[in-house]
N, CA and C atoms as an extended XYZ file, in Angstrom:
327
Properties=species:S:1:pos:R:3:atomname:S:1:resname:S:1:resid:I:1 pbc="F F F"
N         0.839       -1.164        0.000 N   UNK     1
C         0.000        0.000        0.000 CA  UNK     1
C         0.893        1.239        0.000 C   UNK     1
N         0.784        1.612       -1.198 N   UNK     2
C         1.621        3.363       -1.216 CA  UNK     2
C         0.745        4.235       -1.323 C   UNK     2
N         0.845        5.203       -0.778 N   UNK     3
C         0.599        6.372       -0.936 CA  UNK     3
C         0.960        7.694       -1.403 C   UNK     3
N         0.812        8.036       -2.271 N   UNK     4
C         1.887        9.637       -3.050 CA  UNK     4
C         1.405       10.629       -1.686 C   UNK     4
N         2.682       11.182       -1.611 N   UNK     5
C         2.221       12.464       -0.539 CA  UNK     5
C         1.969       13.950       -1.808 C   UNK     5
N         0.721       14.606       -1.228 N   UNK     6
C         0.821       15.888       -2.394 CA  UNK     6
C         1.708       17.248       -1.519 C   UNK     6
N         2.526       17.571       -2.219 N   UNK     7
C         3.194       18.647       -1.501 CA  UNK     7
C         2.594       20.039       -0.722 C   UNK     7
N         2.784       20.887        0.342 N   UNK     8
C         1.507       21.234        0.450 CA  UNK     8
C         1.396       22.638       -0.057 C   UNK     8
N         2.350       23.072       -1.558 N   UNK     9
C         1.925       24.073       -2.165 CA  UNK     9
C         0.863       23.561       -3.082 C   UNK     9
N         0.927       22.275       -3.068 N   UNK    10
C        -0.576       22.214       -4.215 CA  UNK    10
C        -1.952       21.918       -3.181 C   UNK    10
N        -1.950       22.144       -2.051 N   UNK    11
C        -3.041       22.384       -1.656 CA  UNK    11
C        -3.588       23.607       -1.132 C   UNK    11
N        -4.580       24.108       -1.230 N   UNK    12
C        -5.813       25.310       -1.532 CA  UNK    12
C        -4.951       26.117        0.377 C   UNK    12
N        -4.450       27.330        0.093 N   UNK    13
C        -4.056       27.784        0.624 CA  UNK    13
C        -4.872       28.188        2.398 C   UNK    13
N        -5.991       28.201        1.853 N   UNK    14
C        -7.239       28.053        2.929 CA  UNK    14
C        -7.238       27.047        3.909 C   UNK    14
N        -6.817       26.093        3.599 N   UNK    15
C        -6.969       24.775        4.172 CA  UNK    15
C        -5.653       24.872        4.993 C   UNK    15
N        -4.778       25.270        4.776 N   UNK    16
C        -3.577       25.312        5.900 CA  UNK    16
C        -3.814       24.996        7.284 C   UNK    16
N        -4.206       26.345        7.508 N   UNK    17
C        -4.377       26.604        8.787 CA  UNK    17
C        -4.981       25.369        9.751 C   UNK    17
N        -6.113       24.740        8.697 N   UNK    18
C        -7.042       23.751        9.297 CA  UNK    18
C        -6.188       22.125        9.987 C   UNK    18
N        -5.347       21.984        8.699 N   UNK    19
C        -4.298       21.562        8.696 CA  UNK    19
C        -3.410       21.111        9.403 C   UNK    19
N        -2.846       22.227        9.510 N   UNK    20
C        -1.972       22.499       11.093 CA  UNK    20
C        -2.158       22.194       12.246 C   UNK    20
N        -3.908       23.043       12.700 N   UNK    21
C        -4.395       23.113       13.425 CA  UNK    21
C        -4.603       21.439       13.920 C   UNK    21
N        -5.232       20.441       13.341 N   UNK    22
C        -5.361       19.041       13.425 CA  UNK    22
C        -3.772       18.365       13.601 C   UNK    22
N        -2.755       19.020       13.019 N   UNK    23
C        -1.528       18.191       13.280 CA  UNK    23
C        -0.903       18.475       14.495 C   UNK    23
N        -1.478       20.151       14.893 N   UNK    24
C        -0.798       20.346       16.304 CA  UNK    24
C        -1.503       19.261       17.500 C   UNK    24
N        -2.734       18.974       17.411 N   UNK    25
C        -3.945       18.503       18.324 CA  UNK    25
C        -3.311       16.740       18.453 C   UNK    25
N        -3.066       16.469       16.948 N   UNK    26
C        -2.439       15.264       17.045 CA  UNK    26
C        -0.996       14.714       17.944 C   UNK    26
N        -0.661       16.117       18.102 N   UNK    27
C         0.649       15.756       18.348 CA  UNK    27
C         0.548       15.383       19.721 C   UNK    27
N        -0.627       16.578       20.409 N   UNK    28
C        -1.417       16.573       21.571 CA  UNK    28
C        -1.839       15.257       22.491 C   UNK    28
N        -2.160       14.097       21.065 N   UNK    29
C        -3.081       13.167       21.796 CA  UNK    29
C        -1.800       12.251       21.845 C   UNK    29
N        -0.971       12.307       20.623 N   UNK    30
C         0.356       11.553       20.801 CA  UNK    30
C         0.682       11.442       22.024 C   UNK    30
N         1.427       12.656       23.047 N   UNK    31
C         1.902       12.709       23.752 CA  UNK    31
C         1.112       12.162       25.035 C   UNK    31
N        -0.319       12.362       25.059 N   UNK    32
C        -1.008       11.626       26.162 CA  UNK    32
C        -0.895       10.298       25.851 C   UNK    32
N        -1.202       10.147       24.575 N   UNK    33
C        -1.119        8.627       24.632 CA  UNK    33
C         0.071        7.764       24.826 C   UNK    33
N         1.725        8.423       25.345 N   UNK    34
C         2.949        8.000       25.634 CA  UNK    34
C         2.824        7.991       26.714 C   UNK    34
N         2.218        8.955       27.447 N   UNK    35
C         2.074        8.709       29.396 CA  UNK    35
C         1.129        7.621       29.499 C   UNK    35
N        -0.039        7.317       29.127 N   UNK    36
C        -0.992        5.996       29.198 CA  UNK    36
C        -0.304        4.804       28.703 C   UNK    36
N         0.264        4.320       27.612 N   UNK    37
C         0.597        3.364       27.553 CA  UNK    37
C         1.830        3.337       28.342 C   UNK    37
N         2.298        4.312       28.935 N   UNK    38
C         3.680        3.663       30.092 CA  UNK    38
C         3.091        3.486       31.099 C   UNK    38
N         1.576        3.925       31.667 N   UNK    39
C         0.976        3.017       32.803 CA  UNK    39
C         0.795        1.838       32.260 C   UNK    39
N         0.016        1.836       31.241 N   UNK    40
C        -0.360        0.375       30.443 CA  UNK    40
C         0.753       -0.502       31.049 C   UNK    40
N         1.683       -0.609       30.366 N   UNK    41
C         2.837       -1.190       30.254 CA  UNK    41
C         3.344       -1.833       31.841 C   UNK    41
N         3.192       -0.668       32.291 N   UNK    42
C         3.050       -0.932       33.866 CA  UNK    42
C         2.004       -1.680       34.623 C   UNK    42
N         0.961       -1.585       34.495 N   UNK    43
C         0.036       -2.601       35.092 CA  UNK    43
C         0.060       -3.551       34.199 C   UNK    43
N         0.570       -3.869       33.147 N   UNK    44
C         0.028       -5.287       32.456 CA  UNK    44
C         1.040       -5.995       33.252 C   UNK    44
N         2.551       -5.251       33.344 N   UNK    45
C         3.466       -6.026       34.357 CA  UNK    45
C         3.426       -6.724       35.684 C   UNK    45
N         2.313       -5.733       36.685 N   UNK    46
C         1.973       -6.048       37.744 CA  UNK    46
C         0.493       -7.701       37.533 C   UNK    46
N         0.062       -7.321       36.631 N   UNK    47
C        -1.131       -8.380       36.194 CA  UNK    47
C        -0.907       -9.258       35.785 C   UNK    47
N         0.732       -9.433       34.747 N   UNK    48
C         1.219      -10.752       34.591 CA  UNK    48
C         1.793      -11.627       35.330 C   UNK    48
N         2.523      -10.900       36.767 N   UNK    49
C         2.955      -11.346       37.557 CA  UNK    49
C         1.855      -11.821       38.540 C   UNK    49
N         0.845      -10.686       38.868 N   UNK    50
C        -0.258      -12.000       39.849 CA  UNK    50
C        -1.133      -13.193       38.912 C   UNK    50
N        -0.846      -13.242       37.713 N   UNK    51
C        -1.377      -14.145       37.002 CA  UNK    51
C        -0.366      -15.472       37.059 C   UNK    51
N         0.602      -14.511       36.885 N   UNK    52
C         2.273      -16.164       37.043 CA  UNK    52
C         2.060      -16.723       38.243 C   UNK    52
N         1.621      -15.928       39.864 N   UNK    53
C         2.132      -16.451       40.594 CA  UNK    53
C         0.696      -17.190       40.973 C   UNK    53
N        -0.720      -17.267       40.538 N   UNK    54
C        -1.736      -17.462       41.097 CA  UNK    54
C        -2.778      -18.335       40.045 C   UNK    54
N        -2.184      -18.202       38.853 N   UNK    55
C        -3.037      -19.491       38.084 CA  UNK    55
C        -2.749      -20.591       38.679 C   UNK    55
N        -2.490      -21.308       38.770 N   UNK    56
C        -2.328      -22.836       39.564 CA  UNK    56
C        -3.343      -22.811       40.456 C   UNK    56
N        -3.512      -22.106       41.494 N   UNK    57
C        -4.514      -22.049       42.256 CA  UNK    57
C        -6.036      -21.533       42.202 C   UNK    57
N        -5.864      -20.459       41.207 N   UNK    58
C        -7.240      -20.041       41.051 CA  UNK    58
C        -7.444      -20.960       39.597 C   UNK    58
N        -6.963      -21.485       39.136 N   UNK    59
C        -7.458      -22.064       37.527 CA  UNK    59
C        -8.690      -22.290       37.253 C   UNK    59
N        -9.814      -22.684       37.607 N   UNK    60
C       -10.867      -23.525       37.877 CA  UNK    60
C       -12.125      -22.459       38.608 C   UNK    60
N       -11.485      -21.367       39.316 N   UNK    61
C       -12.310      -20.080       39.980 CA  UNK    61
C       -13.308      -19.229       38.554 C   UNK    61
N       -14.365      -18.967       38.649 N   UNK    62
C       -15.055      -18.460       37.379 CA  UNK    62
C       -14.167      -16.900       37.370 C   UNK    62
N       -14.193      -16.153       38.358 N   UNK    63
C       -13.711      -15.265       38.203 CA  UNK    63
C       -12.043      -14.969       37.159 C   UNK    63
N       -10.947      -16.380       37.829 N   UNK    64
C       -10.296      -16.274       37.026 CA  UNK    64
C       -10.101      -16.414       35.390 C   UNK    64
N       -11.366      -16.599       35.154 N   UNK    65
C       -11.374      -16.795       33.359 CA  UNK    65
C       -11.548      -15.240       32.886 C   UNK    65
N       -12.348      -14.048       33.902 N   UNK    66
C       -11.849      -12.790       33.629 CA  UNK    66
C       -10.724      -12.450       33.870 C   UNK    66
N       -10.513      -12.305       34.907 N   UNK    67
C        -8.588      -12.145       34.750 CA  UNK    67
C        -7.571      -12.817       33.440 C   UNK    67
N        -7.880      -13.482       33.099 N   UNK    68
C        -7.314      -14.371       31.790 CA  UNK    68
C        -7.608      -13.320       30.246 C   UNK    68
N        -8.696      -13.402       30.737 N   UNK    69
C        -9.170      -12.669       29.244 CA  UNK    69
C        -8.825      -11.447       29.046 C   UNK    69
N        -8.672      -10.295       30.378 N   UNK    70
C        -8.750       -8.964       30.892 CA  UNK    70
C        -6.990       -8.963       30.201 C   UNK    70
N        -5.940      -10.122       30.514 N   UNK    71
C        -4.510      -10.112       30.607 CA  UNK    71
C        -4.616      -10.557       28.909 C   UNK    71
N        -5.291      -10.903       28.008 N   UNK    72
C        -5.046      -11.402       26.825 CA  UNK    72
C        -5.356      -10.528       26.253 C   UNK    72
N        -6.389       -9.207       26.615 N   UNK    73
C        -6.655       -8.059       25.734 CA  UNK    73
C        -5.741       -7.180       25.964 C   UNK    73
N        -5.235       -7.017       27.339 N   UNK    74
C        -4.198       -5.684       27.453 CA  UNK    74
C        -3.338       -6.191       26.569 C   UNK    74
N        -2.922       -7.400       26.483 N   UNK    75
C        -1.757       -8.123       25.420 CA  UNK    75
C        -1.784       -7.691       24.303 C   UNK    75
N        -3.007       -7.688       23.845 N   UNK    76
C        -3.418       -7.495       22.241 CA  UNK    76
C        -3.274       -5.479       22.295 C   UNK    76
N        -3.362       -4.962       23.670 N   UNK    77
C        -3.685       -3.747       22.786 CA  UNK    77
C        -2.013       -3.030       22.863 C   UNK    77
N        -1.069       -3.710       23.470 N   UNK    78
C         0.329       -3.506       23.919 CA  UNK    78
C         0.740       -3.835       22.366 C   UNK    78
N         0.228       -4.977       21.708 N   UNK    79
C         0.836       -5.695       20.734 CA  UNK    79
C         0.699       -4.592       18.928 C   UNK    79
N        -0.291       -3.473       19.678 N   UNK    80
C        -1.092       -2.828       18.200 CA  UNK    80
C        -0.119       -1.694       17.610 C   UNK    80
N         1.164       -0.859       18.885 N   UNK    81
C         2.163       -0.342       18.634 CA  UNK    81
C         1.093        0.688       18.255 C   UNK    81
N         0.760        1.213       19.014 N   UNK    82
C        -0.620        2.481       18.682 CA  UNK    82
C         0.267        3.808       18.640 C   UNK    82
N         1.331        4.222       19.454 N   UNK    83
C         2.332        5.251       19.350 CA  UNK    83
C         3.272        5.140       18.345 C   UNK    83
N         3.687        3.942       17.803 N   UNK    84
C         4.149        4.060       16.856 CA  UNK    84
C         3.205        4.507       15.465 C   UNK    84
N         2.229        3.829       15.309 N   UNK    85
C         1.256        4.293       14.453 CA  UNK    85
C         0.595        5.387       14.063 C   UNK    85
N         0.656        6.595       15.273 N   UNK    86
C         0.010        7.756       15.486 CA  UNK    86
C         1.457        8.628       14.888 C   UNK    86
N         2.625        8.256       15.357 N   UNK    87
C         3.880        8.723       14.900 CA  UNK    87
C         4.463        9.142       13.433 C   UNK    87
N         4.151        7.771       12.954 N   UNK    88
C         4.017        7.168       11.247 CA  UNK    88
C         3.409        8.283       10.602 C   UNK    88
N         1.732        7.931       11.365 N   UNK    89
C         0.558        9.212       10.599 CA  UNK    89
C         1.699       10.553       10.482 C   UNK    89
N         1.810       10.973       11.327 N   UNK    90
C         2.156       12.233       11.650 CA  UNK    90
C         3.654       12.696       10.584 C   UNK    90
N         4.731       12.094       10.502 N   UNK    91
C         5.841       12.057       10.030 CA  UNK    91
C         5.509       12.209        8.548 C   UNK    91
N         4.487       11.627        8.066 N   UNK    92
C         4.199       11.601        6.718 CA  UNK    92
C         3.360       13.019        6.350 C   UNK    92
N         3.114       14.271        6.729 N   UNK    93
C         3.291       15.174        6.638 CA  UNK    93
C         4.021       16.264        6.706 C   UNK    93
N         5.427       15.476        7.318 N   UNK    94
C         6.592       16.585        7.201 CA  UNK    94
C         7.638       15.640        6.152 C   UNK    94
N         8.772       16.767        5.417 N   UNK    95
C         9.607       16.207        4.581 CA  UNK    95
C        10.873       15.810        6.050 C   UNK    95
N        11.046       15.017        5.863 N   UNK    96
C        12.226       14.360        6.703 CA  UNK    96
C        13.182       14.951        5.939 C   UNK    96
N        13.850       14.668        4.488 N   UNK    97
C        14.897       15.519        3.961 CA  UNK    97
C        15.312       16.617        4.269 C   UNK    97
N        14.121       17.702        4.385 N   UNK    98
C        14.641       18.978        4.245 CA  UNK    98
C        15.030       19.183        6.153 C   UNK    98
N        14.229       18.188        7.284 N   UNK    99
C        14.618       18.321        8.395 CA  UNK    99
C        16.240       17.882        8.702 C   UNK    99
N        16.585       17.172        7.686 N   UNK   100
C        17.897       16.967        8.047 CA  UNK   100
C        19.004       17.609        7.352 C   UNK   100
N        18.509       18.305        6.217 N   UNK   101
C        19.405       19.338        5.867 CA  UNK   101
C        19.494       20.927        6.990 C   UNK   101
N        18.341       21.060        8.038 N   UNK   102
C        17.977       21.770        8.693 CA  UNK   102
C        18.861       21.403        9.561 C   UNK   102
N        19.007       20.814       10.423 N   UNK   103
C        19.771       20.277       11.094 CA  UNK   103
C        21.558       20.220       10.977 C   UNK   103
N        21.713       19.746        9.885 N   UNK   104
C        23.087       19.989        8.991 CA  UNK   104
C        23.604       20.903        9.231 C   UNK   104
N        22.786       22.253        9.021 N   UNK   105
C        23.032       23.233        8.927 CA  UNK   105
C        23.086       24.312       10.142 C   UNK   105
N        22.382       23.515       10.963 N   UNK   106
C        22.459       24.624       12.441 CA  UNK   106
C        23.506       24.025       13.045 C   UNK   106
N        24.116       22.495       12.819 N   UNK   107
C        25.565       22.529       13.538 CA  UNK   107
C        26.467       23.281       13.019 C   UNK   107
N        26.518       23.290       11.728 N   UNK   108
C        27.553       23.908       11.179 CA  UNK   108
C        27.670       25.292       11.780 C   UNK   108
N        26.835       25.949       11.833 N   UNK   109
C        26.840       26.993       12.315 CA  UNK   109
C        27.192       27.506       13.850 C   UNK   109
C-alpha cells in the first residue's frame, strides 16, 4: 500500500491553517497517549505477575477466566504499537529531507 504524498503548495491555501491546526492537536493526543501506555505497560506487568504467581490455584475459579481474558486483551492492545502508528501518521506530513538538511546546517553553524 503506497501512498503519493501531495506537496503542500498544491493544496488550496485556505486549508492550511485547518491543517496544522489538526496536526498540532495530534501531536497533543500523541503525547497523552505516551504517558498511558507507560501506565499500560506498567500494570500489564503487575497483572502478569499476579497471574504467574496465582493461576495454579485459582485455575478452575469463574472469576479467574476474567482475569485471563482482561490479561489477553491488554496483550493485544500492547501488541497494536498504537504510538508508533500515530507517529508514522504524523511524520508523513513533514519532509524528513529537508529536516535533516535543517539540522546539517544549524551545527555547522
Amino acid at each position: 500500500m503506497t501512498s503519493e504524498q501531495t506537496p503542500r503548495a498544491s493544496i488550496d491555501p485556505s486549508r492550511h491553517g485547518s491543517i496544522d491546526a489538526e496536526l498540532k492537536s495530534l501531536k497533543l493526543y500523541s503525547r497523552r497517549l505516551q504517558s498511558l501506555l507507560t501506565v499500560h505497560a506498567t500494570e500489564l506487568q503487575v497483572l502478569q505477575r499476579l497471574y504467574y504467581k496465582n493461576k495454579n490455584q485459582h485455575r478452575g475459579a469463574l472469576f479467574w477466566r476474567n482475569v485471563t481474558e482482561i490479561r489477553r486483551f491488554l496483550e493485544r492492545v500492547e501488541k497494536l504499537n498504537l504510538l508508533d502508528s500515530i507517529n508514522g501518521l504524523r511524520s508523513t506530513f513533514y519532509d524528513t529531507t529537508q529536516k535533516c538538511r535543517n539540522d546539517a546546517l544549524q551545527h555547522i553553524g
